[in-house]
C-alpha positions as CSV (number, residue, x, y, z in Angstrom):
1,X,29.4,-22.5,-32.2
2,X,27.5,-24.6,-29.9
3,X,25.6,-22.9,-26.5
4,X,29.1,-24.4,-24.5
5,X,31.3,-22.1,-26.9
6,X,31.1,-18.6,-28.9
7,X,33.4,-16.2,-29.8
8,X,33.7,-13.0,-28.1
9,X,36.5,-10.0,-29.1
10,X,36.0,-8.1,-25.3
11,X,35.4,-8.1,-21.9
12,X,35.1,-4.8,-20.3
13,X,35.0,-4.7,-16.3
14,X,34.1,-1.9,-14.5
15,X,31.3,-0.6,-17.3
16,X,28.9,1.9,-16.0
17,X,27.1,3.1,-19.3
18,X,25.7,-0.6,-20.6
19,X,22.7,-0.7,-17.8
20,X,22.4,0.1,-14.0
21,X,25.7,-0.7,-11.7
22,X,28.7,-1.7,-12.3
23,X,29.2,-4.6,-14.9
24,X,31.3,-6.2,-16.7
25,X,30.5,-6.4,-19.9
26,X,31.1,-9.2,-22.5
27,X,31.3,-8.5,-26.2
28,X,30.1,-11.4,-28.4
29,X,31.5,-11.1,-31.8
30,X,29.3,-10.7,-35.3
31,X,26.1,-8.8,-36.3
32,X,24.2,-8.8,-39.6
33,X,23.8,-5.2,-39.2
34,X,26.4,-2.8,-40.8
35,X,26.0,0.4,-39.5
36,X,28.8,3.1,-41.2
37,X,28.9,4.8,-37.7
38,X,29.6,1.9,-35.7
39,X,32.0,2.4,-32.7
40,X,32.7,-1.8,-32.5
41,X,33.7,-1.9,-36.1
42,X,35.4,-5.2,-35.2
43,X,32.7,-7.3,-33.9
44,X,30.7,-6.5,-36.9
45,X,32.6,-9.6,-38.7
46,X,31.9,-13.6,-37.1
47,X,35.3,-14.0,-38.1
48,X,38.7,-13.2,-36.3
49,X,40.6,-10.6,-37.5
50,X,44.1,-10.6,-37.7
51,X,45.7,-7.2,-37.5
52,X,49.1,-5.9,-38.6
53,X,50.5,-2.5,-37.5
54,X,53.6,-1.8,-39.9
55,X,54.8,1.1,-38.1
56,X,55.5,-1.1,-34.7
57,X,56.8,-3.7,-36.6
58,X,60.3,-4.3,-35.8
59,X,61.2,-7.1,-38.5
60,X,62.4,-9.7,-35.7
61,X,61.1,-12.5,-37.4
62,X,59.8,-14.2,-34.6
63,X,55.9,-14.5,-36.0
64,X,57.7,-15.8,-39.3
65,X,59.3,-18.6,-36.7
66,X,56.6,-19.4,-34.7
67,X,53.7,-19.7,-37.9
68,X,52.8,-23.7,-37.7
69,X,51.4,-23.0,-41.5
70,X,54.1,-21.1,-43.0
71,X,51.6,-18.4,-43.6
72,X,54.3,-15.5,-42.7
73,X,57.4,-13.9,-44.6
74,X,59.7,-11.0,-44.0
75,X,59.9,-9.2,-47.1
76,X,61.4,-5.5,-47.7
77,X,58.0,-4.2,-47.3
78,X,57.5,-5.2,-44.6
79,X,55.6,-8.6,-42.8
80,X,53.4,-10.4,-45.6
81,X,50.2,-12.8,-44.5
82,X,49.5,-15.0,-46.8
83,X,46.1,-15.8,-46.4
84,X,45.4,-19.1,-48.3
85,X,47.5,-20.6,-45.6
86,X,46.5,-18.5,-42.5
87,X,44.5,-20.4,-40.0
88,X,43.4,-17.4,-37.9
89,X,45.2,-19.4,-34.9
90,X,46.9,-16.7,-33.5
91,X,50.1,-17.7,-32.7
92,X,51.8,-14.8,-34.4
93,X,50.2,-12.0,-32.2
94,X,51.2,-13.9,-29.1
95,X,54.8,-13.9,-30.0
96,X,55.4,-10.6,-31.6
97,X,57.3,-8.6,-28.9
98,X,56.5,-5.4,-30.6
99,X,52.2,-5.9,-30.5
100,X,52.5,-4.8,-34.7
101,X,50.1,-8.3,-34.5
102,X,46.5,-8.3,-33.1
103,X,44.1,-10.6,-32.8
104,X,40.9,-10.3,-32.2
105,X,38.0,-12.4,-31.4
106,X,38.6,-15.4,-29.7
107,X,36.7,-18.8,-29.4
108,X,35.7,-19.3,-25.0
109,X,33.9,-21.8,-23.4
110,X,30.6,-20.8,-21.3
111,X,32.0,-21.8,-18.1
112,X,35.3,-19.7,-18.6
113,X,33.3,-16.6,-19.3
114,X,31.7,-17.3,-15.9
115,X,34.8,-17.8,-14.5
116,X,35.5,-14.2,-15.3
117,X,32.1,-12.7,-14.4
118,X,32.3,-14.3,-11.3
119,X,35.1,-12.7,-9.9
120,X,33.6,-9.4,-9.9
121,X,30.2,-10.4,-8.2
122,X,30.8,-8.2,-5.6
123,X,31.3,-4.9,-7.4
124,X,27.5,-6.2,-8.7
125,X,26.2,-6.4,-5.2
126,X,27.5,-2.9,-3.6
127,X,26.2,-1.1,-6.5
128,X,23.0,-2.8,-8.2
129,X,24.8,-3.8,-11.6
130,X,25.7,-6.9,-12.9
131,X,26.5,-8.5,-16.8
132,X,26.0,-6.8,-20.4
133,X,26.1,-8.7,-23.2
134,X,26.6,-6.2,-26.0
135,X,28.7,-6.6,-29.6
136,X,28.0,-7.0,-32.6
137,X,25.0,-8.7,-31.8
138,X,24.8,-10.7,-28.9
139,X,21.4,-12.6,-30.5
140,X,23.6,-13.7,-33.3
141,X,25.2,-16.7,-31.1
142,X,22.1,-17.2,-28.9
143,X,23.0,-21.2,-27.6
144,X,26.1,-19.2,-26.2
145,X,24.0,-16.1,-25.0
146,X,21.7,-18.5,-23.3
147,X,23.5,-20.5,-21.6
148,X,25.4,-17.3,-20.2
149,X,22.2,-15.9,-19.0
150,X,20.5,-19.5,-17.5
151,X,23.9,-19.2,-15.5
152,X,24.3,-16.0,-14.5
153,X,20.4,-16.3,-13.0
154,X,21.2,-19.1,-10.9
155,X,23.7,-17.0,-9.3
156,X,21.4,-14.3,-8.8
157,X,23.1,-11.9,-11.5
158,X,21.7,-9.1,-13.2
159,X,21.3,-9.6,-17.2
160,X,21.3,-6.9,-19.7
161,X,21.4,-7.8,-23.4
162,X,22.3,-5.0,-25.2
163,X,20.7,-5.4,-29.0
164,X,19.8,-4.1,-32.2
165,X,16.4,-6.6,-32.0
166,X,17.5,-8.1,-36.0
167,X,17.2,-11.4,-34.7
168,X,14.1,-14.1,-35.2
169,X,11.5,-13.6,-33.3
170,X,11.4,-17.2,-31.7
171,X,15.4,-16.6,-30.1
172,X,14.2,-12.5,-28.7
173,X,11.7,-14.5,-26.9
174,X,13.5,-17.4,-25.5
175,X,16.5,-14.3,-24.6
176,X,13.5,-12.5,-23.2
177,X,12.5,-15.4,-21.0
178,X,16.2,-15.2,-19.0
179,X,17.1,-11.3,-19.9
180,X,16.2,-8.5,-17.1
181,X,16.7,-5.4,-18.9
182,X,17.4,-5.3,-22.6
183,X,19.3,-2.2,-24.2
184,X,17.3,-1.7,-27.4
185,X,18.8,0.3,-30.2
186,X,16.2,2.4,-32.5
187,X,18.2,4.1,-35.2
188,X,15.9,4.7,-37.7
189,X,12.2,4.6,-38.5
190,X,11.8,4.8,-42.7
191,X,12.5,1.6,-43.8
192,X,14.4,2.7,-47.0
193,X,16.8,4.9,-45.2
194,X,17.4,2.2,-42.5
195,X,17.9,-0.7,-45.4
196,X,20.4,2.1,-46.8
197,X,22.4,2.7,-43.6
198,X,21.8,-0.4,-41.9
199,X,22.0,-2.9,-44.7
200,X,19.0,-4.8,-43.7
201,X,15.4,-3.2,-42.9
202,X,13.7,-2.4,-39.8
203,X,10.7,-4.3,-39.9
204,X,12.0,-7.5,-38.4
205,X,13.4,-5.1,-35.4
206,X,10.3,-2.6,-35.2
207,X,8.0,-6.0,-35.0
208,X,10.6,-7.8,-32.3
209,X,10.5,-4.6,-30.3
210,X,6.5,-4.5,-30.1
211,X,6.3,-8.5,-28.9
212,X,9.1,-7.6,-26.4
213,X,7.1,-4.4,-25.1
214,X,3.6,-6.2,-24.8
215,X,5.2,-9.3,-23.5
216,X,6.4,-7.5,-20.5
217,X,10.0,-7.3,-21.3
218,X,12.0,-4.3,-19.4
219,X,13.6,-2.2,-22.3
220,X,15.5,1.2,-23.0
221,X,15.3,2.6,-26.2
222,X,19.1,3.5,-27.5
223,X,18.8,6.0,-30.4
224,X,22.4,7.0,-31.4
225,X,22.3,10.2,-32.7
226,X,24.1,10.7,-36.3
227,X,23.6,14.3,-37.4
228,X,22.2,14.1,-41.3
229,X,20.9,10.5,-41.2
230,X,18.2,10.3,-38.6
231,X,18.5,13.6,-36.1
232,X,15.9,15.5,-38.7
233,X,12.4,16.7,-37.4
234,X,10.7,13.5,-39.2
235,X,12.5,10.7,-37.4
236,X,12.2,12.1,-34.4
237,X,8.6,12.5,-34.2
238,X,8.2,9.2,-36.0
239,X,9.9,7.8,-33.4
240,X,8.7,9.6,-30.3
241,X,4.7,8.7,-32.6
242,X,6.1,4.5,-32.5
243,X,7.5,4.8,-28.8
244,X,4.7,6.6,-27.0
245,X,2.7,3.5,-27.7
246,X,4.9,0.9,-26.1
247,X,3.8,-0.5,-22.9
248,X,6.8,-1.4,-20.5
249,X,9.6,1.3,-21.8
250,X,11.7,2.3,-19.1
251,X,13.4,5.6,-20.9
252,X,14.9,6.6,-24.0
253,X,18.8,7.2,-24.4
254,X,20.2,9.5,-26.8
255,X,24.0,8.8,-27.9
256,X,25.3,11.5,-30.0
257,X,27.4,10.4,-32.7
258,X,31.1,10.6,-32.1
259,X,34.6,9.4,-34.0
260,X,36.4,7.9,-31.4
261,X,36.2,4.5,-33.1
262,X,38.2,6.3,-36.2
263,X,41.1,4.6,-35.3
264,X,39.6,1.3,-35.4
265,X,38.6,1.4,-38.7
266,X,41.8,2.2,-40.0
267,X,43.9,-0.7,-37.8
268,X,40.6,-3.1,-39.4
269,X,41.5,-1.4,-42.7
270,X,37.9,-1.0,-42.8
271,X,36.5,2.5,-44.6
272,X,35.2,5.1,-42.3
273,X,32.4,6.8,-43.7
274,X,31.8,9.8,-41.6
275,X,34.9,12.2,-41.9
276,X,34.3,15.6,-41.0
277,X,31.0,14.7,-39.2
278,X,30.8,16.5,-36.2
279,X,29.4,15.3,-32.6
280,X,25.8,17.1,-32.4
281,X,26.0,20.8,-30.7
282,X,24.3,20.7,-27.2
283,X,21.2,23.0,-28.4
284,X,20.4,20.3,-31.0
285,X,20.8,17.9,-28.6
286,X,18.0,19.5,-25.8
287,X,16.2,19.6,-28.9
288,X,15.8,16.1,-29.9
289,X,15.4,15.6,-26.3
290,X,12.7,17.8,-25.7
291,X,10.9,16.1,-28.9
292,X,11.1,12.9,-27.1
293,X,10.4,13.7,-23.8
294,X,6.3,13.9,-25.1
295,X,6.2,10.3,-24.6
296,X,6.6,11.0,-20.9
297,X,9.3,9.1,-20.7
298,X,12.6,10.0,-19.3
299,X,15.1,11.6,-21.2
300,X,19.1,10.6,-21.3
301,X,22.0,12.4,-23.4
302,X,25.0,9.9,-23.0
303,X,25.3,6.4,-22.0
């Protein structure tokens, strides 16, 4: 994609958990993470994702009519995709009268994204919010993430980037340079286990976040909170040790792990990892937070 287009899979208006305000938030599809507890399991892939729900499937036919590649055919099992000759257009989902077809993740242009943000400018301005651009991982597309932000400053919006910080260090700076208040997630400190969980390291993250803090850059720390992986004693006061000596942090958020996302998973026919993991009680919740709250910072359960 080129900085005039990207591909996104959401826009969410009305947010009020993705940074102060209001916003609208736009989802920009892809991220070289993998994380088994993600609740965007479908931004996770670049690609579009074609989605088939048998059980609303009526077997009208009318995606088998409208395919322009003859991908499609009714058989006694049901609709079958045939993928050499899909295209990923998405014609099918837009004529299925029963939504058994979804597409997700759609190629815009810059300006039409404005378009969009535009419109609900003044839900920014009665209530201090303004635009998140969350994922996947917005950094992953960053022509397309900066041209957002160049325009969304010269109309005097607010700018979040929400991030996991895997990204080079040359595009966190050049995001830095037209980005207010980045959302920065911090999901594990021991490289092995975050390599493990992750699929990629955390030095390249752990190093981006350090340049952002002692360039000046406005951050909160994320730390989703997934009991068994990273909620032990160790992480937390590794993290608490590697946070406390961050210039520029504006507060920590802690977002307990929950399976709402379950369902996507299965509609992706993606493998969910975590059944039978329970949200985190309350009392190990105050506790984390009270572990945290020695780096003087303030302390947030939730969004």
């Amino acid at each position: 994609m080129t900085g005039d287009k990207g591909i996104i899979f959401n826009i969410k208006k009305y947010a009020i958990h993705d940074g102060p305000g209001i916003r609208t938030t736009v989802f920009l599809k892809g991220c070289p993470l993998s994380c088994g507890w993600c609740h965007n399991p479908e931004g996770i892939s670049s690609r579009p994702h074609l989605v088939y729900r048998r059980d609303l499937c009526i077997g009208c036919g009318e995606c088998v009519s409208a395919c322009p590649n003859d991908a499609i055919s009714l058989t006694p099992e049901g609709i079958k995709t045939h993928s050499s000759l899909c295209k990923l257009c998405g014609t099918c989902a837009e004529v299925c009268p029963a939504e058994a077809r979804e597409f997700i993740g759609q190629t815009q242009e810059a300006t039409r994204i404005m378009e969009l943000i535009e419109k609900d400018m003044p839900f920014f301005d009665e209530s201090g919010g303004g635009v998140t651009f969350s994922g996947g991982e917005p950094l992953l597309q960053p022509a397309f993430l900066l041209q957002l932000l160049e325009a969304c400053g010269r109309r005097g919006i607010h700018r979040t980037v929400d991030t996991s910080g895997y990204a080079d260090t040359d595009t966190v700076m050049a995001v830095a340079e037209k980005t207010d208040l980045f959302l920065f997630d911090l999901k594990l400190m021991d490289p092995e286990k975050h390599k493990r969980f992750t699929g990629v390291s955390n030095e390249k993250i752990l190093s981006n976040l350090t340049h952002l803090a002692k360039e000046g850059a406005n951050i909160s720390i994320r730390i989703p909170m997934i009991p068994g992986i990273n909620d032990d004693e160790r992480n937390i006061e590794q993290t608490a040790t590697f946070v406390e000596k961050l210039p520029n942090i504006r507060n920590i958020h802690i977002l307990p792990y929950h399976d709402a996302a379950r369902n996507k998973y299965e509609k992706l026919g993606m493998n969910y990892y975590f059944n039978g993991l329970q949200t985190p009680g309350e009392s190990h919740r105050e506790a984390m937070s009270r572990r945290l709250a020695r780096t003087g910072l303030e302390i947030k359960l939730g969004g």
